[in-house]
N, C-alpha and C positions, 0 to 999 in steps of 0.2 A: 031488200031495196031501201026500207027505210032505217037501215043501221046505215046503208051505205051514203044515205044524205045528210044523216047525222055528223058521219065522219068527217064530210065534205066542210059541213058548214063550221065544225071545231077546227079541222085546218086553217080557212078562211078566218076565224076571228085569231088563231096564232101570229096568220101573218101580219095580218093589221095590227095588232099587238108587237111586234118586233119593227113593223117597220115604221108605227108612232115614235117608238124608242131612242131607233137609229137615227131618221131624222130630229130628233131634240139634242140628241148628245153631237151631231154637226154643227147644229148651232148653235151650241156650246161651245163648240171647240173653233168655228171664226169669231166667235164672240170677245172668247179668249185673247185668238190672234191679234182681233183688231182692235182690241183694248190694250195691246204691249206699248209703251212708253221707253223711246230709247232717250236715255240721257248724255246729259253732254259733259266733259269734261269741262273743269275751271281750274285754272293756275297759272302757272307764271312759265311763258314758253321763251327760251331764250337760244339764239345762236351766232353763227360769225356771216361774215358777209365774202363769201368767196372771189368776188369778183376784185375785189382791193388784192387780195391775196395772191392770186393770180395775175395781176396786173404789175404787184412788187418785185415777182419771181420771173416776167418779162423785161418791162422795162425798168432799165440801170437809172434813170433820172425821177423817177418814183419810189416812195415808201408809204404803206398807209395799212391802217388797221381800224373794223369797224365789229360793233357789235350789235347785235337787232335784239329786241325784245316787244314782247305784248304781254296783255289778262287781259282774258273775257269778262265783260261787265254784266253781260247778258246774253241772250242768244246769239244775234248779231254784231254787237257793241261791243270793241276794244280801244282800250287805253295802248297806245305801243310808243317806240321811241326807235333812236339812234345812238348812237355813244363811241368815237376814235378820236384817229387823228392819222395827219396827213403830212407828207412834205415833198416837195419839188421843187429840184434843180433840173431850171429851163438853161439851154444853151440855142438860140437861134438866130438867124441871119442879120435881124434889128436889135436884139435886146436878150441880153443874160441877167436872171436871176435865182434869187432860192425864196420860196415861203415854207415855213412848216409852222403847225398848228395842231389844236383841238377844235372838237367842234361837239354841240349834242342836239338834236330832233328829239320834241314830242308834242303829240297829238293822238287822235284817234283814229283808227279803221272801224270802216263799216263792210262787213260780208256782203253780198246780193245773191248770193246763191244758197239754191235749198238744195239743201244736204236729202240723200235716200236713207232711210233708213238711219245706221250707224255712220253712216261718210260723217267727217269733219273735214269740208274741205272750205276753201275760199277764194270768190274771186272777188275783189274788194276795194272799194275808194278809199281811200284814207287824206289826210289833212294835218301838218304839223307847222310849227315855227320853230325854224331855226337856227342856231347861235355860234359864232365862229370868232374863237380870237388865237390870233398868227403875229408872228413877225416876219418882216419879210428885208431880205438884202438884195441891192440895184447894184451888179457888178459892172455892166455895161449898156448904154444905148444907141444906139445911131441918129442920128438928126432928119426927119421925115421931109426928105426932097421927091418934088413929084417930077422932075427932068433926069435924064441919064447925062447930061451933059456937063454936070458939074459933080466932083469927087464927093463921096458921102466920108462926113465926117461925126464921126466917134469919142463918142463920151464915156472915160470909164470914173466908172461914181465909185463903187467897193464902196456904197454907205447900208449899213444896217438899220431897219426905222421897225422900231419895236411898239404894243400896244396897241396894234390893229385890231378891229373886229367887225362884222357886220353882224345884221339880222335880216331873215327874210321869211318868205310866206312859200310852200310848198304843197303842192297835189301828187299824191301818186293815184297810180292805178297797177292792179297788181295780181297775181294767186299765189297762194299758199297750200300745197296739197300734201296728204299724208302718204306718206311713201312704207312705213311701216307703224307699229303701234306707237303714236305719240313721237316721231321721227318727221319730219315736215320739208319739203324744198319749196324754195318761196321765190319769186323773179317780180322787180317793178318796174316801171316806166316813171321817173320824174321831173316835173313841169315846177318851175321855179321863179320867182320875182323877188326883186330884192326891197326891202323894207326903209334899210339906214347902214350907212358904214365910216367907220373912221381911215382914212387914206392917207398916205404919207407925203408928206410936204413936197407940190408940185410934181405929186406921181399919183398912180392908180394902182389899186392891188391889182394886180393881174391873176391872181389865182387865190380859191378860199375854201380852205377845210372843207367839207361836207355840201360846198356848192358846186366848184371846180371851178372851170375858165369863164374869168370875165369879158367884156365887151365892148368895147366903142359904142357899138350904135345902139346897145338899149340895156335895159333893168332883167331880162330873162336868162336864166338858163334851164339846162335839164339836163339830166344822169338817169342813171340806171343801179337795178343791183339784183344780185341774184345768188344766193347763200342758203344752209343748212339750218335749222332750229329744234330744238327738244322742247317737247312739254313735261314739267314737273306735275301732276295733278292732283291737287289739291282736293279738291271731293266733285262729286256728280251731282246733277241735279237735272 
């Protein structure tokens, strides 16, 4: 009887003994987990802008080509831009012309969204100025009669007014998501006001690089865009 209590109570101090053990090496091991550190890539992510491209292989009275880049500055913080060029031959009911041009955007994005774990994704404000210099040719105009009662008469000019350019102020809103490792599709919204522009002698640019169509009735516009980027990655941190 008393070997048999004996035995009991050396089991009893075994188990206690392995199951101090076990519970420290668990938490150890979320200690571990919850001390991992994922890092983030930094480089220089560049791609094309699909939506021009797509738009040139449509419509016949379009050409245009655009390039998107960013660096991460910081977690959140990017430095990105814009960089093409455009041109359009308008033929419409009032007025035929052509502008073609350059144009380049930069500013910064900011991310708002927290990433899980290893995600690098963004949904993101961003903020640029930017610059647009075109030539532009006035083939024809109509004269603006607000009666049907008298015959509209037609101006054609065929004058070329070279040296155009504006500047303007722009907001997007946008995401950028990773689709494979360091592979990125990216889609924005852009809200636009115009700054300054030089216009040609008793005309208006009607269309500009990197802004698009102009307006009578005010200083806004806004575009869109939604294209492909790679990140080169420069180191982690």
């Amino acid at each position: 009887m008393i070997q048999k209590t004996y035995m009991f109570k050396y089991f009893i101090s075994i188990l206690a003994i392995l199951t101090f053990f076990t519970s420290n090496a668990q938490g150890e091991n979320e200690i571990e987990k919850d001390s991992i550190v994922y890092k983030k890539s930094y480089g220089l992510r560049a791609g094309l802008d699909l939506a021009s491209l797509i738009r040139t292989a449509l419509d016949d009275e379009y050409t245009g080509f655009q390039v998107l880049a960013d660096y991460r500055l910081s977690d959140r913080l990017y430095i990105a831009g814009e960089l093409g060029n455009e041109s359009l031959d308008r033929i419409s009911e009032s007025v035929d012309y052509e502008t073609s041009g350059s144009f380049i955007k930069a500013g910064v994005d900011y991310n708002f969204y927290q990433n899980w774990l290893d995600m690098d994704n963004m949904i993101y404000g961003g903020a640029r100025i930017g610059y647009a210099t075109m030539s532009q040719t006035l083939n024809r105009y109509d004269y603006n009669i607000d009666n049907n009662y008298f015959p509209v008469f037609t101006n054609a000019v065929d004058r070329e007014f070279t040296g155009l350019n504006m500047i303007w102020l722009e907001i997007q809103l946008g995401l950028k998501v990773e689709v494979l490792n360091n592979l990125y599709m990216t889609a924005n919204f852009q809200l636009k006001r115009q700054v300054s522009e030089k216009t040609p002698d008793n005309f208006d640019n009607l269309y500009v690089p990197g802004y698009g169509r102009t307006f009578d009735t005010g200083n806004i516009g806004v575009g869109y865009s939604y294209g492909i980027m790679y990140r080169i990655p420069f180191f982690k941190k």
